[in-house]
N, C-alpha and C positions, 0 to 999 in steps of 0.2 A: 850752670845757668849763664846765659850772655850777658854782656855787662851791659847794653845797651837797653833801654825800657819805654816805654809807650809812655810819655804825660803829656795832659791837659790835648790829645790829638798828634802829636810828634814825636817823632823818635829822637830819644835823647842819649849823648853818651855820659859817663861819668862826669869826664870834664864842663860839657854842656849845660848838665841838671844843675851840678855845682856854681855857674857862673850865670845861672837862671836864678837859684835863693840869693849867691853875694850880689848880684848888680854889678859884677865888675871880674876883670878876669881873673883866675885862678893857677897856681904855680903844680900844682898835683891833686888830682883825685882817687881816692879809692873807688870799687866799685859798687854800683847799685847794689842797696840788699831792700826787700821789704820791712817795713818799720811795724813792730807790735802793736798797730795803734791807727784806732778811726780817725779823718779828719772832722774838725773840730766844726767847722761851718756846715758841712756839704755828709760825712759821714762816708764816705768812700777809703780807698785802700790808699796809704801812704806809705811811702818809698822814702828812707835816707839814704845818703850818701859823703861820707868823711871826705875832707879837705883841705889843703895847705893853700891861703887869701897871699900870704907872704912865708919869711922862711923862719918865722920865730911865732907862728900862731896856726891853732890846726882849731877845724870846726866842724861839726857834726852838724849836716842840715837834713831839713826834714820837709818833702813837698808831695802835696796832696796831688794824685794821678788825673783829677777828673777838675777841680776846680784851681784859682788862684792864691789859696792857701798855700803860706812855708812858714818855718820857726828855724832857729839855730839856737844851736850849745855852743859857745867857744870857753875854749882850754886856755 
């Protein structure tokens, strides 16, 4: 599967989606995967994607494809 994916209208890449839920830039992204899980507002398909914000913290975000809905895990 490409690691790039369609949200909210734009193509986004790993790094991109990730530095869309942080609000700020990001050191490493894994790649898109689909998330088990409706969004919570809107009910559409939700997309996570893992992340290094810096080099001693990693974060799992999670952003709803069709509206402005995200959430994060951080480790």
């Amino acid at each position: 599967m490409a690691d790039n994916r369609v949200i909210q209208g734009r193509m986004q890449t790993p790094e991109s989606l990730a530095e869309l839920i942080e609000g700020d830039s990001v050191m490493d992204a894994e790649p898109i995967e689909d998330a088990d899980m409706d969004c919570p507002e809107c009910g559409e398909n939700v997309v996570t994607v893992g992340y290094m914000p810096s080099a001693l913290a990693f974060v799992t975000g999670y952003k709803c494809q069709e509206c402005d809905w995200s959430d994060t895990e951080r480790d």
